[in-house]
N, C-alpha and C positions, 0 to 999 in steps of 0.2 A: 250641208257641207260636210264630207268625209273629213276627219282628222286622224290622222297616222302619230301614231306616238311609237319613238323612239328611246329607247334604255341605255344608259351611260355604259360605257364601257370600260372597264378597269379603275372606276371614278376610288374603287377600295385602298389605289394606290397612295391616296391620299393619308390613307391614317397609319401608314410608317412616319409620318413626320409628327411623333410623341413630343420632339423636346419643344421646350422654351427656351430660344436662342437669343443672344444679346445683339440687339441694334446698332450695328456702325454702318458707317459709310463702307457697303463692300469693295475687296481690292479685286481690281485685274490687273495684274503685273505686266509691262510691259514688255517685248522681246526685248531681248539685248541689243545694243547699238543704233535703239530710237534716240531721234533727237530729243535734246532736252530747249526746250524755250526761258528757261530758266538760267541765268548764265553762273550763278553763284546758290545753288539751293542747299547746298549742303554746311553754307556760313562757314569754310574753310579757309577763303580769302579777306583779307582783313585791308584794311584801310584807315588806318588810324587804329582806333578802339571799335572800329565799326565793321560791320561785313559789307563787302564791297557790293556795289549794284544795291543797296539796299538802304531808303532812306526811316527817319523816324517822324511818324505823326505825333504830336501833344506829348513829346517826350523827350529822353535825352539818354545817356547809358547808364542813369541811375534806373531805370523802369524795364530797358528793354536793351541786352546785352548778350556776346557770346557767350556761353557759359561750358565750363570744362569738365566740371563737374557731373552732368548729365547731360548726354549725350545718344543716339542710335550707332553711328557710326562714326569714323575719323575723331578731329579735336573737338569737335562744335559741338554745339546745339545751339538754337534762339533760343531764349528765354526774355519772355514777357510778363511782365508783373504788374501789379496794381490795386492800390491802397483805396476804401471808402470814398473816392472823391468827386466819385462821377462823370469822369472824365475816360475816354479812352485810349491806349495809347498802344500806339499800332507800329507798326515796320512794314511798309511798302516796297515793293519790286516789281519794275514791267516785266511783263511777260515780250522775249525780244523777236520772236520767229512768230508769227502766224497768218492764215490765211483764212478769207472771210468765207463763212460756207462747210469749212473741214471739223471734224467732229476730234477734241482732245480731251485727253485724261490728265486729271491734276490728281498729284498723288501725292503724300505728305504722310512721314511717321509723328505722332504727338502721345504727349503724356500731359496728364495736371498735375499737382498736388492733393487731390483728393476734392479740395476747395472748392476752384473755377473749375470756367469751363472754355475751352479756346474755342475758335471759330475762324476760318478763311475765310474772303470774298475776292471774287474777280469781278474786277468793276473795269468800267469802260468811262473812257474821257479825250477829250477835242486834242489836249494839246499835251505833248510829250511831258510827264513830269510836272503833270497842271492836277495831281489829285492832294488836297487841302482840306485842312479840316475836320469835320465828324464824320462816321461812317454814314452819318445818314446824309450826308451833304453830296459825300461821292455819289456815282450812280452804280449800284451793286447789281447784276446781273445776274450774280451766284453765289450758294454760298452755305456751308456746311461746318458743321459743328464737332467736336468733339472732345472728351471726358474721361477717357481710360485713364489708370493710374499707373499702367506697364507703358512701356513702350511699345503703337499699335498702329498697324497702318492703314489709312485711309483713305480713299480717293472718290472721284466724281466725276461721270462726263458732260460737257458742254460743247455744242455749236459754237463756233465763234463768229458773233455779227458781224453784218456789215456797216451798219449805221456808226461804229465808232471808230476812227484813225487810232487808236493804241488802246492796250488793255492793260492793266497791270493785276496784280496779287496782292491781298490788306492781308496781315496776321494779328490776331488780337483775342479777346476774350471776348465771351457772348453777350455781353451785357457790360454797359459802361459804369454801374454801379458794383459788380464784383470785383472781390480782391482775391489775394492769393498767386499762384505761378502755375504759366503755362510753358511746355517747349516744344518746339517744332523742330523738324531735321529731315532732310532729302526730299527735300522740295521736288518735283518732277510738273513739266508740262507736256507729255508727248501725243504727239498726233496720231491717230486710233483709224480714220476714214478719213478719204480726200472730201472734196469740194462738192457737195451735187446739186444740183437745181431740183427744187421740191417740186413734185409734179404738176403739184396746185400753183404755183408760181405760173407755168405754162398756160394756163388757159386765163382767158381775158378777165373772166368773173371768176374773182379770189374768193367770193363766198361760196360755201360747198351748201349743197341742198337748198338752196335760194327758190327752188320752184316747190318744197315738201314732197317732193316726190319719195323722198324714203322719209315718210313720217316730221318726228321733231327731231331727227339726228342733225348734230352741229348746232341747235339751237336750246336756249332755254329762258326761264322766265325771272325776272328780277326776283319774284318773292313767290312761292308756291308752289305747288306742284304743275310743274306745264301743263300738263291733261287736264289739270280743275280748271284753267283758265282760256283754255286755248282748246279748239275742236279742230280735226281735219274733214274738212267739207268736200267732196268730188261733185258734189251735180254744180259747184259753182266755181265757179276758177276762170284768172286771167290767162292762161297757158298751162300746158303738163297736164298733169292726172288730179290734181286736187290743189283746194287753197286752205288756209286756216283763217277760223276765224274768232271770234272772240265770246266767252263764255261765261257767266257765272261771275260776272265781274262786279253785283251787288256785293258778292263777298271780299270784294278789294276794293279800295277807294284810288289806287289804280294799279296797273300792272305793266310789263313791257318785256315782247319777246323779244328774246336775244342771244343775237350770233356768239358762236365762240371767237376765239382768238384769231384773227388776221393777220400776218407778219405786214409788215408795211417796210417802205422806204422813206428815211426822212428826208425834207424838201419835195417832197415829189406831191402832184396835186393829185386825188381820188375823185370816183363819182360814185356815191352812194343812192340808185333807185329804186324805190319799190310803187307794186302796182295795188293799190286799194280803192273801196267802195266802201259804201256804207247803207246802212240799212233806213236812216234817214239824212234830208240833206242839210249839209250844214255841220254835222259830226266835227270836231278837231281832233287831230292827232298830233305827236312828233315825232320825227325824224331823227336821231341822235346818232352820231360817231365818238367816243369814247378811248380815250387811252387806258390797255391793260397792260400789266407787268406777267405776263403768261409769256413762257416762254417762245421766242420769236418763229423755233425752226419747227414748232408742233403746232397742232389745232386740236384745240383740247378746251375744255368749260373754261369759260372768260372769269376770270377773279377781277371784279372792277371798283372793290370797296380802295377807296383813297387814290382814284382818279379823277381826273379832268375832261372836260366835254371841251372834245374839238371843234366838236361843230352840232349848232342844234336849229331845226326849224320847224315851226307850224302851220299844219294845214287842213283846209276846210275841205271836206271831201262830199261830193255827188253820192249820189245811187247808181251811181256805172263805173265800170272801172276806168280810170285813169293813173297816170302815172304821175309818182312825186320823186320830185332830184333835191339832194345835199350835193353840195362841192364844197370838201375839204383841202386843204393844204395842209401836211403833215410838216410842223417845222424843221428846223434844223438848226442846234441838236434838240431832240426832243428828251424826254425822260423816260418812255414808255416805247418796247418796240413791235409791239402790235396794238391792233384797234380790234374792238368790238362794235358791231351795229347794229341800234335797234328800232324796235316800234310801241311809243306806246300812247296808252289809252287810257284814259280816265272814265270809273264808270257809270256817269253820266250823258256819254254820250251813244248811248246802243250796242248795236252789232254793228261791227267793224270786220268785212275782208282785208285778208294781206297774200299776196300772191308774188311770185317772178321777181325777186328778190337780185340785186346785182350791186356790185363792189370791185370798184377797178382804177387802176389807173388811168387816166385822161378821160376823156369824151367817150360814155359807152357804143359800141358799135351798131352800126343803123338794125342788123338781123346779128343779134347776140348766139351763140353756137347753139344749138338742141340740148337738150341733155338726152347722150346716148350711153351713159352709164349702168351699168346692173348693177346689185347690190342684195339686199335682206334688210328686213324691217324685225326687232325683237321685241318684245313687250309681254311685263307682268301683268296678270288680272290681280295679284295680290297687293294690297298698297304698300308701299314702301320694298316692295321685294320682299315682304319679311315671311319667311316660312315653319314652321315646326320642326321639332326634332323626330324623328321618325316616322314622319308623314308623307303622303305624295306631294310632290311639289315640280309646277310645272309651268315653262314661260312657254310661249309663241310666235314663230317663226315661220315668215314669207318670202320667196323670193320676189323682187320686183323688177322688171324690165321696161328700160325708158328709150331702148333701140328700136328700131326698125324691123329690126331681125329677131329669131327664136334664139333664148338664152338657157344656154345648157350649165348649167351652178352645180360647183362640189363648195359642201361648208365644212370646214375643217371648226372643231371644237376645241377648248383648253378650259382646261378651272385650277385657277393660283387661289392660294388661300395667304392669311398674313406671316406664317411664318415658313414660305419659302418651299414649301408641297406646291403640288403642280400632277393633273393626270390631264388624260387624254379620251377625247369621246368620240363615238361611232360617227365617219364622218356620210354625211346629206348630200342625196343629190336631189336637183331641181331643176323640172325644164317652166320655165316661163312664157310662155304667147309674148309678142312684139306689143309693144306701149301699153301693157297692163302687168298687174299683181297678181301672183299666183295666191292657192289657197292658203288659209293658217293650217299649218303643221307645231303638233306638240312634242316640245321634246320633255324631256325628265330627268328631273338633275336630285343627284344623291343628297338626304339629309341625315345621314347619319354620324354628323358631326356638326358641332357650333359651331359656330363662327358668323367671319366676315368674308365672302369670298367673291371672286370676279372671274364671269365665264367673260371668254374671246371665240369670240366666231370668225374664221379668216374665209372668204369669198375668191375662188378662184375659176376662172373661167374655162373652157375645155383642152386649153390649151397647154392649163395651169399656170398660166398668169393672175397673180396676184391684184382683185380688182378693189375689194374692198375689206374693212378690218372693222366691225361692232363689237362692244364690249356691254357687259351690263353686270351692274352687282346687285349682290343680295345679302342675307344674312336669314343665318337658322339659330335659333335659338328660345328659350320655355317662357313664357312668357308669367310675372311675379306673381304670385300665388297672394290670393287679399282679397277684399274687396272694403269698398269706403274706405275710409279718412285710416290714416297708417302713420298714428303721433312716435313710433319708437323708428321710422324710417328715416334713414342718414339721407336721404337723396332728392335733392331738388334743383330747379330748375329755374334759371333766371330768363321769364318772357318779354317780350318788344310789345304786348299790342297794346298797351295803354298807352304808347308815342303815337298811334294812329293820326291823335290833330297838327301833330306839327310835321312828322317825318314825310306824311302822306302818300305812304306808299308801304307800312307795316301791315303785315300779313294777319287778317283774319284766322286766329288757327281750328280748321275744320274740328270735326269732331274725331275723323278717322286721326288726324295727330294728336290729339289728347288722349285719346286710348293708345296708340301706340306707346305713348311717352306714359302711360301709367304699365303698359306692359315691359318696358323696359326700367322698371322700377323705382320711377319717379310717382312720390308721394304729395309731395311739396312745390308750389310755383309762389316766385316772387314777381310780380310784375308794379308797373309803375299809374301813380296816380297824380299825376301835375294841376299844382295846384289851379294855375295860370289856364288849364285848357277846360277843369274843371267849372270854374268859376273865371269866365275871362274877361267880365267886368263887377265890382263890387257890386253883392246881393240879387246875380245872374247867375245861377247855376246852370250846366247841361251837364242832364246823368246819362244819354240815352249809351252813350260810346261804354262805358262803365258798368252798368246796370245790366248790358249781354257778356262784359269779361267776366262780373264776378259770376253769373246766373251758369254760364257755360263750365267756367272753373268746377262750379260747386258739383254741378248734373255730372262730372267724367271723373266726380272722387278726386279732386286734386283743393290740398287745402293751402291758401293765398294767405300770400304778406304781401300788404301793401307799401309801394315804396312814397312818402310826402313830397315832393320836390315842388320845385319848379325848371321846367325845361325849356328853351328856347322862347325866353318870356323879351320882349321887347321892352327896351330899357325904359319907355316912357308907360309902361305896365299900372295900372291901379296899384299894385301892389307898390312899386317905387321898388328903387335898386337896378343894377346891374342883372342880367339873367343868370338864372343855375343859383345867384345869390339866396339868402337866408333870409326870413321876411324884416321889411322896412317898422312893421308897426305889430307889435305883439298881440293886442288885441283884438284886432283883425284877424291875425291870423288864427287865432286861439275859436274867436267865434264862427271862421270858418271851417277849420281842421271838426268842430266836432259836428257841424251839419254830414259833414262828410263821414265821420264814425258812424255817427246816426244812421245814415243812410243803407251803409255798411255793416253795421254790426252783426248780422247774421251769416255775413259769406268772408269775410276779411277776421282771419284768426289774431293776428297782431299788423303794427305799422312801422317800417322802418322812414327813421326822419333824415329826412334829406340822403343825399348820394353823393357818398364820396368827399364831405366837405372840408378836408385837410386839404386838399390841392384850393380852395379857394376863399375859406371863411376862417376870419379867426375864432378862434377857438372859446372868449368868453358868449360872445352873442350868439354860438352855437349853443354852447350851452343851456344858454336861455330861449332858445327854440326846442333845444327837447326837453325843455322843464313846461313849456308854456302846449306842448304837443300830450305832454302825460296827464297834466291837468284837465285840459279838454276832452282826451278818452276816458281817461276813469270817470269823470263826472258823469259819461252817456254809460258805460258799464264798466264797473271794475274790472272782469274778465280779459277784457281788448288789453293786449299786451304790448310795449313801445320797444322798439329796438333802436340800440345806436352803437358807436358812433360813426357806423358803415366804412370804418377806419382802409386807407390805400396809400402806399407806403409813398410818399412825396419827396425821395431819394436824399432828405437831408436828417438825418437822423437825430442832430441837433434839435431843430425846432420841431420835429414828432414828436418828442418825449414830452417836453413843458406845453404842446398843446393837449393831450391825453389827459394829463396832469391836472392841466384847467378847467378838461369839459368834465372829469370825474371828483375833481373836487368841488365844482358847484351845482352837477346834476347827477350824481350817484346814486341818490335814491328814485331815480324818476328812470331808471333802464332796466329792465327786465330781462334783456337777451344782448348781448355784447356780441357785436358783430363787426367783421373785416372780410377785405377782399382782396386775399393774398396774393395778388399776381406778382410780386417781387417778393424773393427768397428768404429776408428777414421777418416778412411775414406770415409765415406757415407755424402754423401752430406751436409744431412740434421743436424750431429752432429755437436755442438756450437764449437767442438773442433777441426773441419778440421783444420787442418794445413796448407792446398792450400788455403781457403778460406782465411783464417786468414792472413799469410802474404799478399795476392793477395788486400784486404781491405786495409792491411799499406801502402802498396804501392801505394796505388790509382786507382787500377787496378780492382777492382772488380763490376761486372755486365758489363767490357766492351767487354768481351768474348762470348760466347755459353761456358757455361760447357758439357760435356759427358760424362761417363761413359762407357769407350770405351773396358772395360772388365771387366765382374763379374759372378761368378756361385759360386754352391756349389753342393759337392761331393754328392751323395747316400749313398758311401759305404769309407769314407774318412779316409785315413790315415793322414792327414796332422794338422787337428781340431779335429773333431771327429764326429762319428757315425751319419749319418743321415737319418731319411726314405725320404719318396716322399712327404707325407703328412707335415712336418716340414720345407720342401723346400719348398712346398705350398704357407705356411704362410708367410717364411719368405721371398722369391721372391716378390710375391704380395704387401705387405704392405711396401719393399720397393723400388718397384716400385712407389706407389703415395706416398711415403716420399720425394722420388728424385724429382719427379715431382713439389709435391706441394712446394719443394724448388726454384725449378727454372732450375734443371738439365734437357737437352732436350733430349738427346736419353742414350740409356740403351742399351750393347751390351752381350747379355748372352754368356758364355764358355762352351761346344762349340757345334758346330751344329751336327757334325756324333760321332758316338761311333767311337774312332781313340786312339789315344795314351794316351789320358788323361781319364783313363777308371772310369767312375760314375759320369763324367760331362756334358754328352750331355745330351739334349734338346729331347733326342729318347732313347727308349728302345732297344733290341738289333735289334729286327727284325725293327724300325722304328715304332715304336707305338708311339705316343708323351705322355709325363710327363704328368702328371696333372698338374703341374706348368705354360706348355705349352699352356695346353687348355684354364687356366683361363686366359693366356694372350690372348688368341684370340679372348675373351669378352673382356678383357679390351681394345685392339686395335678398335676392333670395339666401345666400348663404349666412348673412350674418344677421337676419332677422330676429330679431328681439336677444338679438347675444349680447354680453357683456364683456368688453376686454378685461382680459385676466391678466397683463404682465405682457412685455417685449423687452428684447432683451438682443445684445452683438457680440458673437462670441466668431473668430476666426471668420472676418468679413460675413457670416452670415446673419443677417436680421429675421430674426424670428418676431409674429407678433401671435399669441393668444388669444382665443375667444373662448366664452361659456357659453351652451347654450341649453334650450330646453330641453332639446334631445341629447346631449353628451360634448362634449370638446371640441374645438376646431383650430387647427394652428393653420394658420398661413404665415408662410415665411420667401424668401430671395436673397439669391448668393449676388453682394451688392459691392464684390470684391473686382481685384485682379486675376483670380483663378475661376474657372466654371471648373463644375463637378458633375458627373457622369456614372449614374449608379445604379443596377437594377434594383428595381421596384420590388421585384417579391423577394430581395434578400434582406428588406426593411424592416428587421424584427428586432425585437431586444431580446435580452439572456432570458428575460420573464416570459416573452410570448406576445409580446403586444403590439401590436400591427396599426398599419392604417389604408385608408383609402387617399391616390393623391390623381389633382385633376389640375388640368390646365388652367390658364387665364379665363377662358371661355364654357368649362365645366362640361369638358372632355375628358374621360378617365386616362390614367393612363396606366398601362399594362405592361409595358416593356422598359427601355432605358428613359431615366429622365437625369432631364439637363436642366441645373438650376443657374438663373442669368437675373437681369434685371428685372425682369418681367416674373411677377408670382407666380408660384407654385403653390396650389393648395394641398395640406394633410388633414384630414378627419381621421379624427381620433375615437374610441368608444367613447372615454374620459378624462378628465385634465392628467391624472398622472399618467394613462398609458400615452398622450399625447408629450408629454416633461420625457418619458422614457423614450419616447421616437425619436425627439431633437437632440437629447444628449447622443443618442445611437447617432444622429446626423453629422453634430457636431464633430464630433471623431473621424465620420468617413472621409467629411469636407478638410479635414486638420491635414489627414493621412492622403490626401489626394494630389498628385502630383502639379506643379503649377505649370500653367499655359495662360497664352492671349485668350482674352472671351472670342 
């Protein structure tokens, strides 16, 4: 097969975009004289003490009031406020104009106090003035955050559904445990695009790609890489050009392909069909429909962690193909306004064909349409997409034709990166034969710059109608420089596959992602050992699940802490107690915990006990579980090291402190490594108001530990806080990253490493692309490798942090203010002569203007004081720099 390879064109455009830009919500201003849906947004009309149109959640006008004092425009501003209580307290307003279908912008100026942080949602509800409650009671559809400490404006667009009779607007803070003052002002809701019917709406079968005719596009896999698990087959197919079928599935104990996002209607009944065989008869499989929270008017990868099954069935499958039906009923009102559907398999029962894939409303039709669409199939031979820095780097691209007719294809190219670069590539043409695949053609995409980026390939037909739109991302970046066990590396990683007995459907992780994840300079993995699945009846052990995690860990250079629990244990358990609980009988568990050291002792560096157990145990019988846990390991080697109190902030700061107090006043000497998992903000290291810190200080205890960070992430797509992108994760990773650090915290274990149960928390996109978050950690790992934080320090909103290292100095620092600053680079000298080198997040130099914003900036310095003599030079230009919005 000939391959044509193609060279980017002007892709250089890209490296004019030097700065680091700060993350809001971007504004598009709307023309004058749009309407607003809003009928009071500017809180200038009053009604009592109150803004008219405008009621209050969990409050009253001590919490959430006009206020005069600050303001954007006119008398007003909202002002929302809120004291440690845990509670939220919002000010709602319907939204009064809209039409189901039309695309609107919400657009809103906000500031904080430095403190909080505010946050919108547009939620949707049955009955006029029926939204009650906590925000997570309403039904939030959308919803964005924001933190400036200027006055700054923000906005977002949304679809507006059909599935709900009113929409309204919540204002409030991100998080029902932050205090502090938020204000809002000029509210706007204006409509942007009328009403249109989505194309895919049109045709009978709402699943796209249901025959694979263009590859896995629109489909993916519950846990893994779709490709490891899933083959495309041609000599065997119910219909079309090919079937998938199923692969490699010893290394899953199960798997299940699956559709993106659906828009549905609610009350309206579906028929979910697909056509499979099987390779012996008798195989089962199921059939499942799925509620997502993806949004309604796109089809785009299904997020389906903390939904519901609409509907699920099982079925025994022949050696020929036949066909199997779901019929769902979508309620009304329902919670979710699309569905996902899938197929899955457990790998015990063979190979499994899935063909002719269909999703529709009512009764499918007796002859379902052709598929007579064109399109392109893209695909990396590199795993994860992940490319080098000034290497060739190349994906693959086919035209496919499922017409009748000869298809003549132009492919228009684009490559966005994260911070808002954008070039243009050599656009492709493609004649295709009728009902088959043209050849792979190679194209070539630029890597002379890190990152995280996403080509788009737009498919236009001859006539220039716009037929189809693939996107695929990648990332370029050095991969961490080491080899073996790396004790002085900050960076680890919190794994799923020791849930394998209970979750039954945690991901095996190959060996291609454990090298990845040591290249992206993960040193360290914490994963779990339950007690319950290890031993799940007294003096019954099974090692074999455990005995490949730790054997695999050890072989890819990644050095493990085990975590002791017990998970999903059934209440009438040998052990006794309730599940997740802390053991019933101490000496049981003392004589099991050290068969398990035993067993371990050569691949398990230390054990963390129990998970998380301030949300469920008191605090003295913990402690007597990691007295009875430290006993047990040192008896099998002194060495094996105990970690606790795996401390998570349980929103009542009261009863934190006197448990801390209890577990460290009666097992103080039996911890090694003090450990928390800072996913709520009093908990990060670096805050004056740790509560670990702070008792650990009264009691004399503090600095006699390692602290860790033995879990931390945040969501993409979060229900639990709110709304996140990748670029906000960015920042907020990174920066506190060298907060922990420049505190004194030694390792950071991010949640979690594979796309698995906790869906919008891993460290990988679905096919295994790493974060940007990721990337930049793979510069940081290599940047602060065996460094020492020397001092940070805030001088004119800018935070500077310090490093030593063996080669010479390193400051990294971020303008973490209301001003950004704007400064060439080669005039960064001092009176002395003393220069630096400064690079991006991603460990891109940079050579022209740089913009310092939330997101680090890194300076290398020769040595500490030509580095002390650059920041004071900074300090001054930042002082002296005129103020703006970020």
């Amino acid at each position: 097969m000939r391959v044509c390879e193609r060279r980017w064109k002007n892709l250089t455009v890209m490296t004019v975009a030097l700065t680091v830009v700060v993350f809001v919500a971007q504004p598009l201003i709307a023309e004058k004289g749009d309407r607003n849906s809003m009928t009071n947004g500017g809180f200038e009309l009053l009604t009592g003490d109150k803004p008219a149109d405008w009621e209050y959640l969990n409050s009253s006008r001590k919490y959430v009031f006009c206020d005069e004092s600050e303001k954007h425009e006119g008398r007003f501003a909202l002002c929302v406020s809120q004291r440690d209580e845990g509670k939220w307290r919002l000010a709602v307003s319907p939204i009064r104009e809209w039409q189901p279908g039309a695309q609107y912008e919400l657009s809103w100026w906000g500031k904080s106090d430095g403190v909080a942080a505010g946050q919108v949602w547009i939620c949707g509800h049955s009955e006029e003035g029926k939204v009650t409650g906590t925000v997570r009671e309403a039904k939030k559809l959308h919803s964005s955050g924001f933190s400036s400490r200027d006055w700054t404006r923000y906005s977002l667009r949304f679809t507006a559904p059909a599935d709900w009779k009113h929409l309204s607007l919540m204002l409030g803070h991100q998080k029902a445990t932050s205090v502090g003052k938020v204000w809002i002002d000029d509210v706007a809701v204006v409509a942007v695009a009328p009403a249109a019917v989505s194309r895919v709406v049109k045709r009978a079968n709402l699943l796209q790609n249901g025959d694979f005719e263009f590859g896995f596009d629109h489909w993916t896999s519950l846990h893994g890489l779709i490709s490891q698990v899933f083959v495309l087959d041609s000599t065997n197919h119910a219909r079309g050009l090919c079937s998938v079928r199923t692969a490699n599935l010893d290394r899953w104990s199960k798997n299940t392909l699956r559709s993106y996002a659906i828009p549905v209607e609610h009350g309206r009944e579906y028929v979910f069909t697909v056509a499979m065989k099987a390779a012996r008869k008798g195989a089962r499989v199921d059939l499942e429909v799925r509620g997502t929270a993806a949004p309604w008017d796109v089809n785009q990868e299904a997020k389906v962690n903390k939904t519901v099954t609409v509907a699920k069935k099982t079925f025994a499958l022949g050696t020929q193909w036949q066909t199997c039906e779901v019929r769902v009923q979508i309620p009304r009102p329902y919670p979710y306004p699309a569905v996902t559907v899938g197929v899955s398999v457990d790998a015990s029962q063979g190979d499994v064909w899935v063909d002719d894939c269909y999703f529709g409303a009512g009764p499918r039709p007796a002859a379902p349409e052709a598929c007579e669409t064109s399109g392109i199939e893209i695909v990396s031979s590199s795993f994860g997409n992940v490319f080098r820095p000034n290497t060739p780097a190349v994906v693959h691209l086919r035209g496919v034709n499922c017409a009748t007719t000869v298809a003549a294809l132009t492919v228009g190219f684009r490559v966005d990166d994260d911070f808002g670069g954008s070039a243009q590539g050599q656009a492709l043409r493609l004649t295709v034969q009728p009902r088959s695949r043209g050849p792979w053609q190679a194209i070539r995409l630029d890597t002379s710059r890190r990152g995280h980026f996403r080509l788009t390939a737009e498919v236009n037909d001859a006539q220039g109608k716009l037929l189809a739109t693939q996107t695929l991302d990648y990332a370029v970046f050095s991969p961490v420089a080491g080899k073996g066990f790396d004790d002085d590396s900050f960076f680890g990683i919190v794994g799923e596959r020791g849930m394998d007995p209970f979750w039954n459907n945690a991901p095996s992780y190959s060996g291609e992602v454990l090298s990845l994840l040591r290249d992206l300079g993960v040193r360290w993995v914490r994963d779990w050992f339950p007690w319950n699945a290890i031993e799940p009846k007294e003096g019954e052990f099974h090692w074999a699940s455990h005995d490949a995690l730790v054997r695999d860990y050890r072989e890819h250079g990644l050095r493990l802490v085990g975590t002791i629990t017990r998970y999903y244990a059934p209440n009438n358990h040998w052990q006794g107690g309730p599940r997740f609980n802390i053991p019933g009988d101490m000496a049981k568990f003392k004589k099991s915990f050290a068969e398990i050291v035993r067993r371990y002792r050569d691949g398990v560096w230390g054990w963390e006990v129990w998970n998380e157990p301030a949300y469920f145990a008191e605090a003295a019988p913990y402690a007597d579980t990691v007295r009875a846990a430290w006993e047990a390991a040192k008896a099998v080697d002194p060495k094996i090291k105990i970690l606790a109190p795996s401390l998570v902030s349980t929103h009542d700061p009261a009863r934190l402190e006197p448990w801390i107090r209890t577990v460290f006043g009666k097992a103080k000497d039996c911890v090694d490594v003090v450990t928390l998992h800072s996913y709520h903000r009093n908990l990060e290291w670096y805050e004056p108001d740790n509560p670990l810190a702070k008792v650990l200080k009264e009691m004399g205890l503090g600095g006699r530990h390692p602290v860790w960070n033995s879990e931390w992430g945040m969501q993409s797509t979060s229900e639990w806080f709110t709304d996140r992108s990748d670029k906000e994760i960015l920042t907020t990773m990174t920066r506190s990253y060298l907060k922990c650090i420049s505190a004194g915290q030694q390792k950071y274990f991010w949640f979690c490493a594979v796309p698995a149960v906790w869906d919008g928390y891993s460290v990988f996109y679905d096919r295994f692309v790493p974060r940007p978050n990721m990337i930049a950690q793979a510069w940081m790992a290599e940047l602060l490798a065996r460094a020492v934080p020397a001092g940070h320090s805030v001088a004119n909103d800018l935070e500077v942090h310090r490093y030593t290292t063996p080669s010479g100095a390193v400051a990294a620092f971020w303008f973490n203010g209301s001003r950004q600053a704007a400064i060439e680079v080669k005039t960064m000298k001092t009176s002395g002569g003393a220069e630096a080198e400064f690079f991006d997040i991603f460990g891109n130099p940079l050579t022209q203007q740089l913009v310092i914003s939330p997101v680090p900036v890194y300076a290398r310095a020769k040595s500490l004081p030509d580095a002390r003599a650059l920041l004071d030079r900074f300090h001054a230009l930042i002082k002296a720099s005129p103020s703006s919005p970020p």
